[in-house]
C-alpha positions, 0 to 999 in steps of 0.5 A: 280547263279539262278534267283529267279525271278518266272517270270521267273521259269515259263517261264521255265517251259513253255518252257520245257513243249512245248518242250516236247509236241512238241516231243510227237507231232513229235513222234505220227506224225511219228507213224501215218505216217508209219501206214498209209503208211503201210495200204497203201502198205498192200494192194497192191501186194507186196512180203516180201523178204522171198517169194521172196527168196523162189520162186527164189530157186524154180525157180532154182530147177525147171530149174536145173530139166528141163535141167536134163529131156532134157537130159534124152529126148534126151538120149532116143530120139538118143536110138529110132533113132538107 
């Protein structure tokens, strides 16, 4: 059974417009915060997750190369010795 009482009809309006202004609110907050911390964080010097990658991978090639050429060092080194 619903009240005809347009009090009360207007105190629920009320609320339901202050509840959704409070979302709106808490959501424009929310965006707001992120975005500055990302300004924040954009400038200092951090790596994305893909560079970070990259640069391992080159790393374990470069080390995989070197032990290649030590060998090939010390190959031609025990050839002079003789």
């Amino acid at each position: 059974m619903q009240s005809q009482n347009p009090m009360i009809a207007d105190f629920v309006k009320l609320a339901n417009s202050a509840a959704g202004t409070f979302a709106g609110m808490t959501r424009e907050a929310r965006e707001s915060a992120r975005e500055r911390l990302k300004e924040a964080m954009g400038g200092m010097d951090f790596v994305s997750r893909e560079e970070f990658d990259a640069v391992k991978d080159m790393a374990a090639k470069a080390r995989e190369e070197n032990e290649k050429l030590a060998e090939r060092l010390a190959a031609l080194e025990a050839k002079l010795a003789k």
